[in-house]
PyMOL Python script that loads the backbone (N, CA, C, O; Angstrom):
from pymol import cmd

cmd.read_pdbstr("""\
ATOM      1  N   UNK A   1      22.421  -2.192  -7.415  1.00  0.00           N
ATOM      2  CA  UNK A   1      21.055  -1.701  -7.341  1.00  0.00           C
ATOM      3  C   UNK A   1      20.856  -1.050  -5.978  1.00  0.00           C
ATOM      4  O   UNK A   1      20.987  -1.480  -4.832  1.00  0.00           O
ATOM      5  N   UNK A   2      20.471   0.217  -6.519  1.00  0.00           N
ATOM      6  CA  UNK A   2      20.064   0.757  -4.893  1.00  0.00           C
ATOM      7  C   UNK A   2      18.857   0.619  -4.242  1.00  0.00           C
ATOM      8  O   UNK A   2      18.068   1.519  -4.533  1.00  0.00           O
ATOM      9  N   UNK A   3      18.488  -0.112  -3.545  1.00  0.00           N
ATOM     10  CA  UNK A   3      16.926  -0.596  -3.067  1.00  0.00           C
ATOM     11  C   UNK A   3      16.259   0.858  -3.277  1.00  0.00           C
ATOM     12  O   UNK A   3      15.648   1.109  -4.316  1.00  0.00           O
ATOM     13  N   UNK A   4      16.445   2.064  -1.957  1.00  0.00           N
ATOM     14  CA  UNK A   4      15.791   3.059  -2.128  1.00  0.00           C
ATOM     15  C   UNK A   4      15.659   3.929  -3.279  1.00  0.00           C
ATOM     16  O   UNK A   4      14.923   4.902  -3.119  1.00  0.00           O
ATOM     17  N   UNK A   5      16.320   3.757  -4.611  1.00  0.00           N
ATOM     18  CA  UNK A   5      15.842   4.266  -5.536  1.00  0.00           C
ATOM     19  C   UNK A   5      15.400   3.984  -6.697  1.00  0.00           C
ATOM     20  O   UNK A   5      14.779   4.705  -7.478  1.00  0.00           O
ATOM     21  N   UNK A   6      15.851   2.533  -6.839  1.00  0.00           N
ATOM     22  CA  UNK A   6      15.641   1.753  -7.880  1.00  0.00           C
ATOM     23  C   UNK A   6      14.308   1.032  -7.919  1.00  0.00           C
ATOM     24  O   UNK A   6      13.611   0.801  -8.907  1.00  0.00           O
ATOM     25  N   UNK A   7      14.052   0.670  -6.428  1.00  0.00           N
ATOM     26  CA  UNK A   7      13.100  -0.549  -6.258  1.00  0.00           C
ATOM     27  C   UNK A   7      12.208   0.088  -5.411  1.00  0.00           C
ATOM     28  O   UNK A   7      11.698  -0.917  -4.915  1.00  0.00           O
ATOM     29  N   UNK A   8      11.580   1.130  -4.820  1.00  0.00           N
ATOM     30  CA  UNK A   8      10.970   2.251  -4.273  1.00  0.00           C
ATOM     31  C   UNK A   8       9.487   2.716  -4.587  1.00  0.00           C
ATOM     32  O   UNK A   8       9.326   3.714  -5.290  1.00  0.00           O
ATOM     33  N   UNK A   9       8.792   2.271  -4.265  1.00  0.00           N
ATOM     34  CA  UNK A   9       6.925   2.746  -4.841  1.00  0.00           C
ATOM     35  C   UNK A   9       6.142   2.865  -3.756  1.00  0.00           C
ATOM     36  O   UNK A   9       5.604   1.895  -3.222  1.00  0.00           O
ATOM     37  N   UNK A  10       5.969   4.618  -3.173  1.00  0.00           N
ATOM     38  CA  UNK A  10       4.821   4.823  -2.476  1.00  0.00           C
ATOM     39  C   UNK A  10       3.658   4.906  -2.774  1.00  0.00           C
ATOM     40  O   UNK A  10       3.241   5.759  -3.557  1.00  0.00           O
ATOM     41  N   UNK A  11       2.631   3.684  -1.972  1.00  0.00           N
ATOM     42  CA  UNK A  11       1.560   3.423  -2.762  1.00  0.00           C
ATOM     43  C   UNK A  11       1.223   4.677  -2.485  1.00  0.00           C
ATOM     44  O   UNK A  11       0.198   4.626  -3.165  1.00  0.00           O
ATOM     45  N   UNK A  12       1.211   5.633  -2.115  1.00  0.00           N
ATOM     46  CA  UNK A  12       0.326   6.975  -1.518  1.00  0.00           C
ATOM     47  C   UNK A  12       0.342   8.050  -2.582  1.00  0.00           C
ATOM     48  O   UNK A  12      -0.512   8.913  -2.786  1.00  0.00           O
ATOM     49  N   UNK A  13       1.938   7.741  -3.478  1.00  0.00           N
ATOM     50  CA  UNK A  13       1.908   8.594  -4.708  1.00  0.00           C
ATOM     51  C   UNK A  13       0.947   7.590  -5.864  1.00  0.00           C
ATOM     52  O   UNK A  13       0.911   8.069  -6.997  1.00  0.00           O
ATOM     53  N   UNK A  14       0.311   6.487  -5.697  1.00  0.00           N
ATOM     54  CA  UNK A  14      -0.876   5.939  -6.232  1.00  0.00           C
ATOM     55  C   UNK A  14      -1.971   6.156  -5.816  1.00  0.00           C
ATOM     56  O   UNK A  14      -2.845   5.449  -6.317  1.00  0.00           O
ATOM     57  N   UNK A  15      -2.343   7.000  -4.947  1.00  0.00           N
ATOM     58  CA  UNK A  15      -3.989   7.154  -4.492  1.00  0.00           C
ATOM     59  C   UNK A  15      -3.850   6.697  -3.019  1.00  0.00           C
ATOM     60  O   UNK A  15      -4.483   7.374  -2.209  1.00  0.00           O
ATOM     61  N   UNK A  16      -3.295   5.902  -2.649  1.00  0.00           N
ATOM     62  CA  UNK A  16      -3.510   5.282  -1.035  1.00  0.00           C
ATOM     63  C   UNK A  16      -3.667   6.294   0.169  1.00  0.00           C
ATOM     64  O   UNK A  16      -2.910   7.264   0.138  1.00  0.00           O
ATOM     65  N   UNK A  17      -4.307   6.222   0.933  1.00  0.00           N
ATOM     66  CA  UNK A  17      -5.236   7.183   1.708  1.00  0.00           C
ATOM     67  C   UNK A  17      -4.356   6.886   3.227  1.00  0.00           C
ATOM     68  O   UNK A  17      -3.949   7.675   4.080  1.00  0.00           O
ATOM     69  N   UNK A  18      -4.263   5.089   3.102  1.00  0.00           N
ATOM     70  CA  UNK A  18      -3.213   4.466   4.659  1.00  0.00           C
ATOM     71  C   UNK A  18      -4.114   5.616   6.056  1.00  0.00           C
ATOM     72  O   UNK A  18      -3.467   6.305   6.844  1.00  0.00           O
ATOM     73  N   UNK A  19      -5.242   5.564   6.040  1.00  0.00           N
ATOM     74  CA  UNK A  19      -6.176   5.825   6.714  1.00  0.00           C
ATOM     75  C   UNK A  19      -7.057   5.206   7.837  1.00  0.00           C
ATOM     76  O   UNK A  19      -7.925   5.629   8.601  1.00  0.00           O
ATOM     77  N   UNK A  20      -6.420   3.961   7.584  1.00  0.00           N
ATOM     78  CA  UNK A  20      -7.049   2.669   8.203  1.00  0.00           C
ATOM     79  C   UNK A  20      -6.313   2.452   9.791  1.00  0.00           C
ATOM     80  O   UNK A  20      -5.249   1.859   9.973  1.00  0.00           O
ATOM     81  N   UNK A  21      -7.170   3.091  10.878  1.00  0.00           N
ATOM     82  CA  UNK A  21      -6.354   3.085  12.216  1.00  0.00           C
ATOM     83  C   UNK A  21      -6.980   1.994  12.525  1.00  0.00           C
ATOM     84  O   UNK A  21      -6.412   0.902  12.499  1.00  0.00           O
ATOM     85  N   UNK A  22      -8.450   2.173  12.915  1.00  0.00           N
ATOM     86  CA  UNK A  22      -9.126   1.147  14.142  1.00  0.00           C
ATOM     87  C   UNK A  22      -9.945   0.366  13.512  1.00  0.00           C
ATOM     88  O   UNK A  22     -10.652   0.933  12.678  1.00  0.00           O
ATOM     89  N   UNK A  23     -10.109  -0.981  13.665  1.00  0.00           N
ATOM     90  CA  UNK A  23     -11.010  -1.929  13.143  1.00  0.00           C
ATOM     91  C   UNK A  23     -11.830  -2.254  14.373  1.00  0.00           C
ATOM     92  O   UNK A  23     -11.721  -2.522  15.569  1.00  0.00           O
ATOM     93  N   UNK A  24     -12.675  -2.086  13.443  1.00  0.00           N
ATOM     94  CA  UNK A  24     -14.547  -2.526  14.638  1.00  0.00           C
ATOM     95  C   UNK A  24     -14.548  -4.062  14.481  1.00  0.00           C
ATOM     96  O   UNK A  24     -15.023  -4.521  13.442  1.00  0.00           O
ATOM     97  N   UNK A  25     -14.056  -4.898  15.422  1.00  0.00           N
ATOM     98  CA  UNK A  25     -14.343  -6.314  15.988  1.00  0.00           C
ATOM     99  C   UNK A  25     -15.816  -6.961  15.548  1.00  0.00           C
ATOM    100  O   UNK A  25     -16.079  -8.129  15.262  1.00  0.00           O
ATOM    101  N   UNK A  26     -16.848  -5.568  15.603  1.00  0.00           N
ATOM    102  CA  UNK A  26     -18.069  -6.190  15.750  1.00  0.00           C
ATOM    103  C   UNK A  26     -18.515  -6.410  13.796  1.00  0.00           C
ATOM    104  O   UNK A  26     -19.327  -7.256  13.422  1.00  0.00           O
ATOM    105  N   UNK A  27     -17.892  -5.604  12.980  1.00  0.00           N
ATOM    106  CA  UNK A  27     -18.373  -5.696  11.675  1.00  0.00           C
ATOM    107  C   UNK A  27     -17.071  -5.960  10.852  1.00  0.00           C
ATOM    108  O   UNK A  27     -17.145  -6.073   9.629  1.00  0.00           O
ATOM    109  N   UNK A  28     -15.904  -6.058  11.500  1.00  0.00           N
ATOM    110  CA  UNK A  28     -14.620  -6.158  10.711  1.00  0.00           C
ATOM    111  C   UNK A  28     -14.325  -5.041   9.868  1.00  0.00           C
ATOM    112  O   UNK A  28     -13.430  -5.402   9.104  1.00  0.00           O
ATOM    113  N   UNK A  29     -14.651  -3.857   9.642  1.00  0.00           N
ATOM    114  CA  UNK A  29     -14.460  -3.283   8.839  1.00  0.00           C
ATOM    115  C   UNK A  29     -13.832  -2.073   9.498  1.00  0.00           C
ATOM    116  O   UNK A  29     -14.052  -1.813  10.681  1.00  0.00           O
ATOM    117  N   UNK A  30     -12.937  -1.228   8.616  1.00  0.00           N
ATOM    118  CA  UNK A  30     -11.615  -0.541   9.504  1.00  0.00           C
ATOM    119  C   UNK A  30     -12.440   1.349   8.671  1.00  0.00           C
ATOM    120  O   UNK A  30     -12.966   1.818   7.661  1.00  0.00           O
ATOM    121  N   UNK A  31     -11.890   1.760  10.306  1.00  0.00           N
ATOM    122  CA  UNK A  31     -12.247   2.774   9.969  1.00  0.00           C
ATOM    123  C   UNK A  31     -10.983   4.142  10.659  1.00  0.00           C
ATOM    124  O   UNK A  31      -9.858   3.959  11.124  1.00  0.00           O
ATOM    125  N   UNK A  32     -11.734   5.414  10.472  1.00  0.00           N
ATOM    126  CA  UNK A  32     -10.129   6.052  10.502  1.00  0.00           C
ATOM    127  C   UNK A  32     -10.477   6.847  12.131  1.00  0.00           C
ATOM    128  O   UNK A  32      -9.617   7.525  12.693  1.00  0.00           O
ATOM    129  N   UNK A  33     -11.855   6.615  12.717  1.00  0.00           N
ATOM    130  CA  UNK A  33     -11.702   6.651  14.014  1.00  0.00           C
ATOM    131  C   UNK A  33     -12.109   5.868  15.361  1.00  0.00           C
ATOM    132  O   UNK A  33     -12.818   4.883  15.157  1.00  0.00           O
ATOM    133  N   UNK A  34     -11.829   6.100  16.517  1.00  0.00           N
ATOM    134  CA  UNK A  34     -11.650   5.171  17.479  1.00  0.00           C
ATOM    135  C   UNK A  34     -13.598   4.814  17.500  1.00  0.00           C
ATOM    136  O   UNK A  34     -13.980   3.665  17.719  1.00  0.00           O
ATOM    137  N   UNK A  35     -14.589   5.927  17.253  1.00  0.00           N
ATOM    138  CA  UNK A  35     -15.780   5.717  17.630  1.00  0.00           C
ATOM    139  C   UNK A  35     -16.437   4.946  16.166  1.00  0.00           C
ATOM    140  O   UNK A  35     -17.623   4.617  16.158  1.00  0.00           O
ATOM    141  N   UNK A  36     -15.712   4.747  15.179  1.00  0.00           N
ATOM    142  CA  UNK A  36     -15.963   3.912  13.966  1.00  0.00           C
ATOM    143  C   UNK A  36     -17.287   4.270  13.634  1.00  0.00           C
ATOM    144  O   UNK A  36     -18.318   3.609  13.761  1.00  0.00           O
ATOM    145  N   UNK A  37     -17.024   6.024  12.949  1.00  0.00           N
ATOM    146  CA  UNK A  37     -18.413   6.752  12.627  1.00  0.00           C
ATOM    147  C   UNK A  37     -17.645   7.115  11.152  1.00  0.00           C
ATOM    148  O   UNK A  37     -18.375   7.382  10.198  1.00  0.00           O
ATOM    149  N   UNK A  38     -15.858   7.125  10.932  1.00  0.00           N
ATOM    150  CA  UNK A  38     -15.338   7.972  10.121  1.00  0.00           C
ATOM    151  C   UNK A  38     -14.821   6.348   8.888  1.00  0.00           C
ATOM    152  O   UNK A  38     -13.630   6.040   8.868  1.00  0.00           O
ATOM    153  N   UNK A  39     -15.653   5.671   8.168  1.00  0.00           N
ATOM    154  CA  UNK A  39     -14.644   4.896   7.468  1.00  0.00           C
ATOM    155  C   UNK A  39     -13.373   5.336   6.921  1.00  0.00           C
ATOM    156  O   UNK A  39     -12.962   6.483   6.749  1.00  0.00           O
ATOM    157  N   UNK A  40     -12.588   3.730   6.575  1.00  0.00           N
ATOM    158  CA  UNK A  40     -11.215   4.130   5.895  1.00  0.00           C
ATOM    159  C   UNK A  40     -11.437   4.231   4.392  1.00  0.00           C
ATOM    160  O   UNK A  40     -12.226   3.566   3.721  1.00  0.00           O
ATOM    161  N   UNK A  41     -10.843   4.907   4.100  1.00  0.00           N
ATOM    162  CA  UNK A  41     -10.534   4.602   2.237  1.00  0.00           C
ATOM    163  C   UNK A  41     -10.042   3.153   2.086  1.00  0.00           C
ATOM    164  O   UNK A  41      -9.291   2.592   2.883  1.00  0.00           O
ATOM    165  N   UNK A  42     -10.623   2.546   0.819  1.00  0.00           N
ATOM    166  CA  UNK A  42      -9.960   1.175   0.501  1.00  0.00           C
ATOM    167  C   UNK A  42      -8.755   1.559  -0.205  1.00  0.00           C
ATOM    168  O   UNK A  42      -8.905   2.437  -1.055  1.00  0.00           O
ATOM    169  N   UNK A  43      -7.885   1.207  -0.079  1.00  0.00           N
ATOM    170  CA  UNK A  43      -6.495   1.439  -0.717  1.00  0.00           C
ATOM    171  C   UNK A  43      -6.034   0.123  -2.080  1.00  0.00           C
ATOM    172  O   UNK A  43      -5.126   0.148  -2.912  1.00  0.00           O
ATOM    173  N   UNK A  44      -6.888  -0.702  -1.865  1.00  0.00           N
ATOM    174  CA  UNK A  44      -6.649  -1.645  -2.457  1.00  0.00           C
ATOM    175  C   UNK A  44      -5.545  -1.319  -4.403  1.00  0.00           C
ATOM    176  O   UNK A  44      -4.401  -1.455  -4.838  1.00  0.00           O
ATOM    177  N   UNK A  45      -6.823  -0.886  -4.855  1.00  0.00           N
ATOM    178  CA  UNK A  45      -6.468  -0.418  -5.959  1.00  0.00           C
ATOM    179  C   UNK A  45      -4.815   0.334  -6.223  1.00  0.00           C
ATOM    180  O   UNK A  45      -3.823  -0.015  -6.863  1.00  0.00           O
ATOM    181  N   UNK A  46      -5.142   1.467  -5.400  1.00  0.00           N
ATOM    182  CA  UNK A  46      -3.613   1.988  -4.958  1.00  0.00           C
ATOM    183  C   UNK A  46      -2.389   0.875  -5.110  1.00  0.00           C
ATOM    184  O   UNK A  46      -1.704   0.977  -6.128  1.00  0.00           O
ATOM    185  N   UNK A  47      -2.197   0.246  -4.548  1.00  0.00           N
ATOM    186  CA  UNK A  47      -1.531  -1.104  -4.024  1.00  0.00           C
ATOM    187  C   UNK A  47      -1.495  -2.157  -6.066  1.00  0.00           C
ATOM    188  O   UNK A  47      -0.578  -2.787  -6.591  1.00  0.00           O
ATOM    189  N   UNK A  48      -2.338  -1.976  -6.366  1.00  0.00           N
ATOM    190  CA  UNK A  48      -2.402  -2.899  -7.419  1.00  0.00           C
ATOM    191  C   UNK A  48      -1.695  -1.704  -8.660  1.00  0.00           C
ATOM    192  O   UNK A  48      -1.157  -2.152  -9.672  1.00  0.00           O
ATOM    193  N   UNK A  49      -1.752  -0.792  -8.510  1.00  0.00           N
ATOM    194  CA  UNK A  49      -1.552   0.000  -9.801  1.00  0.00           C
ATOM    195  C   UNK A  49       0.234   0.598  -9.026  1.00  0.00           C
ATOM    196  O   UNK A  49       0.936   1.304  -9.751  1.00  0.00           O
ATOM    197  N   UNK A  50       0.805   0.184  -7.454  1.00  0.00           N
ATOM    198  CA  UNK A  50       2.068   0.803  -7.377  1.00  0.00           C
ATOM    199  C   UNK A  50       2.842  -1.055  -7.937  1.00  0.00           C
ATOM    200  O   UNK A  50       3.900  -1.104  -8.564  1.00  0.00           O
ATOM    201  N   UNK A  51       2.149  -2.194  -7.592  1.00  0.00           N
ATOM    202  CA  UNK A  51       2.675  -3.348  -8.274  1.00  0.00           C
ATOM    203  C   UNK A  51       2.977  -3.003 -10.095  1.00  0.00           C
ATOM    204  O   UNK A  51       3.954  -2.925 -10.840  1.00  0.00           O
ATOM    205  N   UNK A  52       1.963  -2.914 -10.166  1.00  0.00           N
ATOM    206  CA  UNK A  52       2.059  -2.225 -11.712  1.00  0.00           C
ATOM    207  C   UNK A  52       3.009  -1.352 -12.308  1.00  0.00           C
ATOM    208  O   UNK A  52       3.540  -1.543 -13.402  1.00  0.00           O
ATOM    209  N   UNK A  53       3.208  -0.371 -11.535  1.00  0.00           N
ATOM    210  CA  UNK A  53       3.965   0.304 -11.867  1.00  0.00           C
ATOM    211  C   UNK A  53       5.383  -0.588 -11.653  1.00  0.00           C
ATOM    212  O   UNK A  53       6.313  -0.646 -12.456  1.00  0.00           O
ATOM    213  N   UNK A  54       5.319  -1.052 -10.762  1.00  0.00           N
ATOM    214  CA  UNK A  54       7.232  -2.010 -10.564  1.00  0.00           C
ATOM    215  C   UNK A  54       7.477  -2.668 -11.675  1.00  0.00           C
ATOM    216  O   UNK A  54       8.624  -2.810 -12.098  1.00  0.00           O
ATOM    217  N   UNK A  55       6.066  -3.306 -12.473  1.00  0.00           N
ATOM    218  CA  UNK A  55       6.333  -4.379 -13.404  1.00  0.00           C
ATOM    219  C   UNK A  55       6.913  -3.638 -14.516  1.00  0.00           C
ATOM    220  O   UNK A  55       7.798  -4.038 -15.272  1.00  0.00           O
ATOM    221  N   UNK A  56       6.384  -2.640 -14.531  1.00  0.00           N
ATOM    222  CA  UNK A  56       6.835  -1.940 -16.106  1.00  0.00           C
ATOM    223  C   UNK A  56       7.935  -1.498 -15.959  1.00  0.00           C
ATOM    224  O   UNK A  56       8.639  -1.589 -16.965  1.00  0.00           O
ATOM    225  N   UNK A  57       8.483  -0.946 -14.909  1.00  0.00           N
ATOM    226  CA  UNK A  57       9.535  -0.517 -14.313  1.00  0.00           C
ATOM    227  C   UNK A  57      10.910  -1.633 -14.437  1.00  0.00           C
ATOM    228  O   UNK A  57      11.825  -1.231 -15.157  1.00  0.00           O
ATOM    229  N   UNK A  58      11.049  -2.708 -13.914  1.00  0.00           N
ATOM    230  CA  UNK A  58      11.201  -3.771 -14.336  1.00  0.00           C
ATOM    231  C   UNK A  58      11.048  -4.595 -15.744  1.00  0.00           C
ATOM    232  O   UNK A  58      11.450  -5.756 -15.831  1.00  0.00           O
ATOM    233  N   UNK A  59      10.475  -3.949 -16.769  1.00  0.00           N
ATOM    234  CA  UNK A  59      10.189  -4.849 -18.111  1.00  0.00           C
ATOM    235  C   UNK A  59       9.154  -5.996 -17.838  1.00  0.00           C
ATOM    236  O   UNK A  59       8.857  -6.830 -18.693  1.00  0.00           O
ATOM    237  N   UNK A  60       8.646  -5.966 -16.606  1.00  0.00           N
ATOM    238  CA  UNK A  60       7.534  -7.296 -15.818  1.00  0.00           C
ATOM    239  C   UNK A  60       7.758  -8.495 -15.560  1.00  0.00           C
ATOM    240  O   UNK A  60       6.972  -9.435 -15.440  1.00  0.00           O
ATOM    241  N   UNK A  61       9.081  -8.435 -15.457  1.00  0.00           N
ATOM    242  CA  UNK A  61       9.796  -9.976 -15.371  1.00  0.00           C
ATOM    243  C   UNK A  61      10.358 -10.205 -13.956  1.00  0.00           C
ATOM    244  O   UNK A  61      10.563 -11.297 -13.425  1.00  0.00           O
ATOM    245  N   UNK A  62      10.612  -8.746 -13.341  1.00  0.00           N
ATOM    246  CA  UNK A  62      11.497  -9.102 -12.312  1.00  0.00           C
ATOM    247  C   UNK A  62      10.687  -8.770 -10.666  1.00  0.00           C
ATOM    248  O   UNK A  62      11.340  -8.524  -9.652  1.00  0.00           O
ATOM    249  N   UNK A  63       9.332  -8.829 -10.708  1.00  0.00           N
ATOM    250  CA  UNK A  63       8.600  -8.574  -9.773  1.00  0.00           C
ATOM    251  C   UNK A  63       7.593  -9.474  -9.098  1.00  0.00           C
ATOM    252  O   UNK A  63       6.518  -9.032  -8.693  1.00  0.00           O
ATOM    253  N   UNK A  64       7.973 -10.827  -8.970  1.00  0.00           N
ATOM    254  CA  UNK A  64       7.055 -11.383  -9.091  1.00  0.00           C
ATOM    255  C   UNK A  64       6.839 -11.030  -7.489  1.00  0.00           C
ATOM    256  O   UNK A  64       7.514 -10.304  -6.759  1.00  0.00           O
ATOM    257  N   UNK A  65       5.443 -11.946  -7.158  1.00  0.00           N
ATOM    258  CA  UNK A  65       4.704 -11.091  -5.362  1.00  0.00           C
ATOM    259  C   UNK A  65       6.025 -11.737  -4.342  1.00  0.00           C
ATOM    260  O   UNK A  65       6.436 -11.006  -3.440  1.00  0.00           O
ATOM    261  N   UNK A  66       6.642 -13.096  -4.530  1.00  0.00           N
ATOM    262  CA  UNK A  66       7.556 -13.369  -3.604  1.00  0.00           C
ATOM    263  C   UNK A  66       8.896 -12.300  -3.253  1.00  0.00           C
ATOM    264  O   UNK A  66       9.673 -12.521  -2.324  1.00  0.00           O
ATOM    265  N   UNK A  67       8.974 -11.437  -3.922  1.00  0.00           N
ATOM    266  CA  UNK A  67      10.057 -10.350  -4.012  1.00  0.00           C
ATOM    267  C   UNK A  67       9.475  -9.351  -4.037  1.00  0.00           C
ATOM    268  O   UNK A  67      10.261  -8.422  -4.223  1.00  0.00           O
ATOM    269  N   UNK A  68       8.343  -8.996  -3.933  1.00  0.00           N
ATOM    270  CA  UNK A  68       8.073  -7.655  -3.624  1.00  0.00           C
ATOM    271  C   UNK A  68       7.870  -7.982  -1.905  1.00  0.00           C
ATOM    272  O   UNK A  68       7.352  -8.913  -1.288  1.00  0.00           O
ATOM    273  N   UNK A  69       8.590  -6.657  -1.480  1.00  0.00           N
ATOM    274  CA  UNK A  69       8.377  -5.817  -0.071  1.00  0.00           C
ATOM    275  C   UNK A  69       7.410  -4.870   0.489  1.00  0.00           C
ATOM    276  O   UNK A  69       7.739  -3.775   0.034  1.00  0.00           O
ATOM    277  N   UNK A  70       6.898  -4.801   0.865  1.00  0.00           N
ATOM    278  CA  UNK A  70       5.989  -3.518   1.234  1.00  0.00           C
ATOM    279  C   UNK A  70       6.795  -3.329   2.747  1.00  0.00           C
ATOM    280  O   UNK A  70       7.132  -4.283   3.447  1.00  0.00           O
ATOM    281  N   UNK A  71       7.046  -1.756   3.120  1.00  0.00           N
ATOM    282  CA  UNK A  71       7.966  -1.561   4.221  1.00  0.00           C
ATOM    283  C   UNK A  71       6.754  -0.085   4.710  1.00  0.00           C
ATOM    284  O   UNK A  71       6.377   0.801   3.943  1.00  0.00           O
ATOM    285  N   UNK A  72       6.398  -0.235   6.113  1.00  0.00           N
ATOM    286  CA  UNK A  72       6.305   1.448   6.458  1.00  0.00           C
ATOM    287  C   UNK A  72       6.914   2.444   6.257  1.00  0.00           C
ATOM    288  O   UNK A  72       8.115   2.510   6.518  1.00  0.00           O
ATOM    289  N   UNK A  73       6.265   3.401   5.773  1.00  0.00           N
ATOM    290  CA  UNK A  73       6.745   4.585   5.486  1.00  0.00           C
ATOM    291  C   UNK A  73       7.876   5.062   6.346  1.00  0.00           C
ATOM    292  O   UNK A  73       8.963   5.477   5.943  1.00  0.00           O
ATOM    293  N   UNK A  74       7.343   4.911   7.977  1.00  0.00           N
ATOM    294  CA  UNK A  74       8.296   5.644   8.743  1.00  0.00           C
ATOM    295  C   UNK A  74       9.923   4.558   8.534  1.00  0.00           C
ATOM    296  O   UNK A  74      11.052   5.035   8.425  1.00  0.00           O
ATOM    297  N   UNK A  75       9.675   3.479   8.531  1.00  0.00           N
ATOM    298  CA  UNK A  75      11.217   2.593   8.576  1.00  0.00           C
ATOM    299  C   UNK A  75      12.199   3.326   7.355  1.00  0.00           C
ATOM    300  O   UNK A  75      13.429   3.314   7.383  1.00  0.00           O
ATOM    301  N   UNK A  76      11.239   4.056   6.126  1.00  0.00           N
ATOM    302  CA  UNK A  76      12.061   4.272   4.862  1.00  0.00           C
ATOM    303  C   UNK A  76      13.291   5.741   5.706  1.00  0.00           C
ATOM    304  O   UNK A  76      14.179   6.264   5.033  1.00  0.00           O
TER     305      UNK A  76
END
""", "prot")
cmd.dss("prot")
cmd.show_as("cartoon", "prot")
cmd.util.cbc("prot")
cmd.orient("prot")
């Protein structure tokens, strides 16, 4: 199995925005600039539909959350 091609899902080709630089201390909530005027996109969804996609990908047996990876883009 080749990790990078077999086992491979950018949440970003799911919608993910990965927009989220600076979090405001004072409200917790992350936004995409330093003066926290610009919110982030929630990516959440993204993230749930690239799991999704592994499961089917897999037959849904072989993905459970302890074996899935999430890696930065730049390390790929």
């Amino acid at each position: 199995m080749n990790l990078k091609t077999d086992w491979l899902f950018n949440v970003k080709e799911f919608g993910a925005k990965g927009n989220a630089k600076y979090r405001n201390p004072a409200n917790g909530q992350y936004y995409q600039d330093s003066a926290y005027t610009l919110p982030a996109d929630e990516d959440t969804a993204a993230f749930n539909l690239a799991l999704l996609a592994s499961e089917e990908h897999t037959g849904g047996n072989n993905t459970p959350l302890k074996r899935t990876v999430f890696v930065p883009a730049a390390i790929i």
